[in-house]
N, C-alpha and C positions, 0 to 999 in steps of 0.2 A: 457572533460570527454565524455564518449564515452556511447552508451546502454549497451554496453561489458562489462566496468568497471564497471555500474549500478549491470548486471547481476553478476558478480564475488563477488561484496561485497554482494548482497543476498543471494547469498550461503553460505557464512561462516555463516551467521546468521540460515542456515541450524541446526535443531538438538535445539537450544532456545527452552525451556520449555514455553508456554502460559503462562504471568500473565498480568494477568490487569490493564492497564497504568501506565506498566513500558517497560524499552528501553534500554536493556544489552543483547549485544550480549553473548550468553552464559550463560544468568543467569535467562532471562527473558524479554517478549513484547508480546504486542497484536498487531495487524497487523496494528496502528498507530505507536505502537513502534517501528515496524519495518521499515518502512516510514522515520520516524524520525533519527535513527539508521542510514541508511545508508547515508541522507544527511545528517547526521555530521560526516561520512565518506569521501563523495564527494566532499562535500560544503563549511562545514563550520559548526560555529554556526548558534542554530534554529533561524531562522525569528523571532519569537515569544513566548513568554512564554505559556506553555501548561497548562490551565486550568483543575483541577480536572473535573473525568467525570465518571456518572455510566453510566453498561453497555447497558442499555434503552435512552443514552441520547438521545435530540432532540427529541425522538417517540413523547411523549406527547407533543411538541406545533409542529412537522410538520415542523419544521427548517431544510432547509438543511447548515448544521452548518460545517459537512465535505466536500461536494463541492463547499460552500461556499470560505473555506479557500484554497483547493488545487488551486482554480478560482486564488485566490490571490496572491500566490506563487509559480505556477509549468505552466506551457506552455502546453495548452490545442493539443492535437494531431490529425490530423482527419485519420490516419493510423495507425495498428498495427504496432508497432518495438519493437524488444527486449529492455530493459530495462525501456519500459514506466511503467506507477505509473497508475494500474486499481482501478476503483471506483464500485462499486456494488453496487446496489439496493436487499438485499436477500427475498424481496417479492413483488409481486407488489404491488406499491399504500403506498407502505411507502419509508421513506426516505435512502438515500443513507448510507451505515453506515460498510462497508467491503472495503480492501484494498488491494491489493499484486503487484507484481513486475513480468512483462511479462519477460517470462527466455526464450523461444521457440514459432517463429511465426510458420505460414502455417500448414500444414498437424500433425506434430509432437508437436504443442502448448502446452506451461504449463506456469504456474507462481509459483511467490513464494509468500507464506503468512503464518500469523500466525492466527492458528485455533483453537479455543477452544478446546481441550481433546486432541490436535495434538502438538500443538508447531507449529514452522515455517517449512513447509514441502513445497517442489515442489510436484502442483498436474496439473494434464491434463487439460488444458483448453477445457471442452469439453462444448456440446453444452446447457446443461444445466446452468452449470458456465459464458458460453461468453454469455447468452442472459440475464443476468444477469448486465453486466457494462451498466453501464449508461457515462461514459465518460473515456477515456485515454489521461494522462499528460507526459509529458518529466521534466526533473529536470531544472533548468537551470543551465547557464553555472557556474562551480564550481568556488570559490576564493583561492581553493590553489593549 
């Protein structure tokens, strides 16, 4: 599996209406959904079952609960490449808790995710957005 193929299956997930922890391309996902969605595209079956989650989780005890798990399951990257799995901090001083899929490195950068009030859209990784990650994962290598 390639970052190419990563980037091709996030796009069809393009246009997905935002609902909250779910994972249908087409029907519905939050930007774990979408995470999830494309590795059982790639991959396979989840690594693990997904535990119910509101959308505050972890705030209140200060868990980092989602790069926690990506630690566990995805191959930490110390370079941008297309198809890697971005993690976001969307404030400082709290916890990790946004996701999407680098579609476009260098000058012309964007990813793909899914947005509250948006659905899953390619947006500009601009400087706002990238000082934002706090780490970039690769998939690993697929079972089928």
């Amino acid at each position: 599996m390639t970052g190419q193929q990563v980037v091709a299956e996030a796009r069809r997930w393009i246009g997905t209406p935002y609902q909250h922890q779910c994972s249908v391309q087409g029907a519905g996902c939050d930007c774990l959904g979408l995470v999830r969605g494309i590795w059982r595209a790639v991959i396979g079956a989840e690594p693990e079952a997904m535990p119910a989650y509101t959308q505050d989780w972890a705030e209140p005890s200060g868990q980092e609960v989602l790069l926690a798990a990506a630690l566990r399951w995805l191959l930490p990257q110390p370079a941008a490449a297309a198809g890697d799995v971005l993690l976001f901090r969307m404030r400082d001083g709290s916890i990790a808790k946004h996701l999407g899929i680098a579609a476009e490195t260098g000058a012309s950068a964007s990813f793909i995710h899914a947005y509250t009030g948006h659905g899953v859209i390619e947006s500009p990784l601009s400087g706002p957005w990238a000082r934002r990650i706090v780490a970039r994962f690769a998939f690993p290598e697929g079972t089928r």
